[in-house]
C-alpha positions as CSV (number, residue, x, y, z in Angstrom):
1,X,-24.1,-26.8,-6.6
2,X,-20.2,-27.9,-6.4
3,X,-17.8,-24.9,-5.6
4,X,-16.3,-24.6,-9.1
5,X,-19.5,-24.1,-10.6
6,X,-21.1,-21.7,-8.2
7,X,-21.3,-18.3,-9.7
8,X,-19.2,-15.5,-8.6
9,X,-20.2,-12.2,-10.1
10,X,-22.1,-11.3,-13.7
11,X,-22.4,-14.9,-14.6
12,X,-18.8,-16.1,-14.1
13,X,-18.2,-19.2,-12.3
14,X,-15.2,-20.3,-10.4
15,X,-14.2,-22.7,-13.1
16,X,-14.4,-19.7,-15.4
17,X,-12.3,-17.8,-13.4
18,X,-10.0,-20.6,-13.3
19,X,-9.5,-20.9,-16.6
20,X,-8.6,-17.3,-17.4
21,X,-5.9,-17.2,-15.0
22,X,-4.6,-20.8,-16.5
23,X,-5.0,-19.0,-20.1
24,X,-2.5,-15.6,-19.1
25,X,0.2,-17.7,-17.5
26,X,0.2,-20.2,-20.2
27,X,-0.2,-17.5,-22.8
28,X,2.6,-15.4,-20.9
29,X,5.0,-18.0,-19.7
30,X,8.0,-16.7,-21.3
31,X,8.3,-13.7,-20.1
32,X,9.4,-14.9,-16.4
33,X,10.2,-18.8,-17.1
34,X,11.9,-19.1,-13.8
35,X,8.8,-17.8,-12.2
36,X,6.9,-19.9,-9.7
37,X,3.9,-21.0,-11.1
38,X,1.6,-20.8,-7.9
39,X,2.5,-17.5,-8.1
40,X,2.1,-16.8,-11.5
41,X,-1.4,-17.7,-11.1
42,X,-2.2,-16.0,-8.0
43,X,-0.9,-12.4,-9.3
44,X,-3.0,-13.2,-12.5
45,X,-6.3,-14.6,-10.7
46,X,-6.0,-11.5,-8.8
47,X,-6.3,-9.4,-11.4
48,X,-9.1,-10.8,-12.9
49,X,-11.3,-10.9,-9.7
50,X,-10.7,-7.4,-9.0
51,X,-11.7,-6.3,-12.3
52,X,-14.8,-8.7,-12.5
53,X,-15.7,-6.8,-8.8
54,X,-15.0,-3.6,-10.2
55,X,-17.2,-3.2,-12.6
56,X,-21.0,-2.9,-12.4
57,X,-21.5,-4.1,-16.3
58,X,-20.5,-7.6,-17.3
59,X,-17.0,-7.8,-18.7
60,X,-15.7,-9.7,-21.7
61,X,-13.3,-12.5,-21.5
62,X,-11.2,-10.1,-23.4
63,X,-11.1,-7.8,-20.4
64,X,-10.6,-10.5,-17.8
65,X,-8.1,-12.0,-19.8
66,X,-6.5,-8.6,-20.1
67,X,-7.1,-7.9,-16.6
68,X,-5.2,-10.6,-15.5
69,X,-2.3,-10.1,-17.9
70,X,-1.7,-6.4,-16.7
71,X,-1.6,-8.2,-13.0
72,X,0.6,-10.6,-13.9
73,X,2.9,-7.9,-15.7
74,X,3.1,-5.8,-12.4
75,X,3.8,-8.5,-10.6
76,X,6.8,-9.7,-12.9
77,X,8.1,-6.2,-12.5
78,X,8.0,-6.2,-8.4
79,X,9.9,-9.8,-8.6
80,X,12.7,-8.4,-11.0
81,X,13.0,-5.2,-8.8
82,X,13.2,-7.1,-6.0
83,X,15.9,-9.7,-7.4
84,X,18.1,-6.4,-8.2
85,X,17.2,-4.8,-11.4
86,X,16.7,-1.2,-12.2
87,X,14.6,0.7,-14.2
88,X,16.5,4.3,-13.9
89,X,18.5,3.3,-17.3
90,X,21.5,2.6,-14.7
91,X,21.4,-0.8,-14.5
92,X,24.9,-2.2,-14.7
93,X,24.2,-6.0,-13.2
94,X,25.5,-5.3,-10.2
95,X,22.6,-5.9,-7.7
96,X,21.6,-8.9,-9.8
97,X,24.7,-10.4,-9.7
98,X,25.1,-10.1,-5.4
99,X,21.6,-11.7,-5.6
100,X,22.3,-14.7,-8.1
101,X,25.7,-15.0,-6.4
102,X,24.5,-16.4,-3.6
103,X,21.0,-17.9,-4.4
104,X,22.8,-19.9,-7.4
105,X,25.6,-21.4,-5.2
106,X,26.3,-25.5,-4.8
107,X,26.4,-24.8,-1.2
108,X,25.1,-21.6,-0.1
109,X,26.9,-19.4,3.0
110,X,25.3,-19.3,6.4
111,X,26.5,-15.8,6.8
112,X,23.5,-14.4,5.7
113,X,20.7,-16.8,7.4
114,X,22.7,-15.6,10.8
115,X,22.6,-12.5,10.1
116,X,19.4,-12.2,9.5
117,X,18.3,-14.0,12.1
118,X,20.1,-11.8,14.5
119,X,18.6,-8.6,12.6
120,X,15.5,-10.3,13.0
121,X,15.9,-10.3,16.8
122,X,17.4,-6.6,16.9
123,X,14.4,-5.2,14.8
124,X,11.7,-7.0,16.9
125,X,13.1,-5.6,19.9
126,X,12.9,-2.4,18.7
127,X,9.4,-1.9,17.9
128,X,6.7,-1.0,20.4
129,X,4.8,-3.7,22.2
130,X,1.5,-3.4,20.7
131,X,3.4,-3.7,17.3
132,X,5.0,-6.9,18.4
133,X,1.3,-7.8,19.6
134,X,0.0,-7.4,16.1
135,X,2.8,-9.4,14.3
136,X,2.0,-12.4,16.8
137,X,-2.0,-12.6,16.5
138,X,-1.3,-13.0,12.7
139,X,1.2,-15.5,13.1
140,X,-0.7,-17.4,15.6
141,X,-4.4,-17.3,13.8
142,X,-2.7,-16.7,10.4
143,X,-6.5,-14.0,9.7
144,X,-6.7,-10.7,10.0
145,X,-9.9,-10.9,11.2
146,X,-9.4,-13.7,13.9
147,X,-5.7,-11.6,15.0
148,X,-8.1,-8.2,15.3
149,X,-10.6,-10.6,18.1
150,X,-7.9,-12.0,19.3
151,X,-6.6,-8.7,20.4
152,X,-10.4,-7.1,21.0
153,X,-9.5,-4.5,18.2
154,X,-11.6,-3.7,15.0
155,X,-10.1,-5.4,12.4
156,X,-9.5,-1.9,10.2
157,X,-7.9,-0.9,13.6
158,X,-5.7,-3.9,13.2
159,X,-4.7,-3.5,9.5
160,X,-3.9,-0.2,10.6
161,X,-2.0,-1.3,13.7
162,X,-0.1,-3.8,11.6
163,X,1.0,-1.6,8.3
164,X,2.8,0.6,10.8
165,X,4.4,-2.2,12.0
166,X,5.7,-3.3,9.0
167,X,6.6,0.1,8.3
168,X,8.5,0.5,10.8
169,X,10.1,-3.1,10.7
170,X,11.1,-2.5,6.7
171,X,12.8,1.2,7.8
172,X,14.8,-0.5,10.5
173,X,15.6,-3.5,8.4
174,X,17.1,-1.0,5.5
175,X,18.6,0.9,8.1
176,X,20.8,3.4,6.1
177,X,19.0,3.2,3.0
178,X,15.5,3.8,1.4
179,X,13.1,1.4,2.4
180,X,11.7,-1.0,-0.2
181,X,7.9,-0.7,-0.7
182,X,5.2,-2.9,-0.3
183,X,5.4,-5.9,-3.1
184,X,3.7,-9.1,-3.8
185,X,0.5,-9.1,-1.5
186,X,-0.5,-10.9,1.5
187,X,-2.9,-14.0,0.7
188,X,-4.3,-14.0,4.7
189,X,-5.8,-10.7,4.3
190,X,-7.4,-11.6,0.6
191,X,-5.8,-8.4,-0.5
192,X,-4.4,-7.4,-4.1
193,X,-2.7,-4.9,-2.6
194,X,0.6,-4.6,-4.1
195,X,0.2,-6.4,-7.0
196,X,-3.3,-5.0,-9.0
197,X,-3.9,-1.7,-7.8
198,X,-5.8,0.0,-5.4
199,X,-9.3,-0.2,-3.6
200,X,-11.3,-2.5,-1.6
201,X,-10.5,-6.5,-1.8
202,X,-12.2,-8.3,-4.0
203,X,-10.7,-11.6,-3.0
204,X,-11.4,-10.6,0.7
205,X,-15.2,-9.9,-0.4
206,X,-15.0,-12.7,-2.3
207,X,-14.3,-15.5,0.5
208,X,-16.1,-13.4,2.7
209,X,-19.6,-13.9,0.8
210,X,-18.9,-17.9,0.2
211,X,-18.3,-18.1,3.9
212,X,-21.4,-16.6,4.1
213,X,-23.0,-19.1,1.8
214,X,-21.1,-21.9,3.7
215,X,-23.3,-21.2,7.2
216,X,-26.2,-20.7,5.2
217,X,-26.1,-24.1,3.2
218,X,-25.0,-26.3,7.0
219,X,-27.8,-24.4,8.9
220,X,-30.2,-25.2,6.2
């Protein structure tokens, strides 16, 4: 049985689930036309999973659909908020503007890229050791899973370790103001955090079990 057609959960395939996520972007494209696609489809196939894992009855098309439009809606939001728009009804451009000002230039400052880079260096140095350990077992295996072996730690352990180092890296990287919260989510981890609510992974579950199915098939 090829990958796409192998069933996932109550019947769905991975074609199916495919599909739906190709159906909200499409069917929603002009809400965020600047939007990357890739994206796009990731916040919405996100949504869809976790609602398909969430669910001990067999949902609808409808509700996947839906599912994956309310993901993809969330996830809109996060990018505007994060490109400098408010939603406290004081809004005056201003944030937006700074952002576009230098994204949409012919030939973009270095200013910022060394700053950040020597931010980047600061911050780093600031944090504990076993935080700094954390940040490069993920880099280096790019898996939570392989990053917790890799420093003989459980992998919950890890996820712990590592969300108070980002933590503490975003509070030190807004240094003076309110730290921004978590947005977007982290593919590596197979989390929706961030962009489809709360809970267990679905997507983590989800490549967990076809890994599963993987060994099975090549020891067969």
């Amino acid at each position: 049985m090829s990958g796409a057609a192998a069933v996932v959960a109550h019947g769905y395939t991975m074609r199916d689930l495919d599909t739906f996520a190709r159906s909200v972007v499409s069917n929603n494209r002009t809400w965020w036309p600047a939007g990357d696609r890739d994206d796009l489809y990731a916040a919405a196939w996100h949504g869809i999973v976790e609602r398909l894992y969430s669910t001990d009855d067999r949902p609808s098309r409808i509700d996947l659909l839906e599912a994956g439009r309310a993901a993809l809606t969330e996830d809109v939001k996060a990018t505007i908020r994060h490109h400098g728009a408010r939603r406290d009804g004081t809004n005056n451009g201003q944030r937006y503007a700074m952002y576009w000002d230098w994204a949409g230039r012919a030939t973009p400052s270095h200013e910022t890229g060394l700053v950040e880079r020597e931010a980047l260096g600061q911050i780093l140095d600031a944090l504990t050791a076993r935080q700094r350990e954390a940040f490069t077992a993920l880099a280096a295996t790019g898996d939570y899973a392989e990053a917790a072996l890799l420093l003989g730690i459980a992998d919950q352990t890890f996820r712990s370790l590592l969300g108070r180092a980002r933590d503490s890296f975003r509070g030190l990287w807004h240094e003076g103001e309110a730290p921004s919260r978590h947005w977007g989510c982290d593919r590596r981890a197979g989390s929706v955090r961030g962009t489809v609510g709360k809970g267990e992974s679905a997507v983590y579950n989800l490549r967990r079990r076809q890994r599963v199915a993987a060994r099975k098939e090549a020891a067969a």
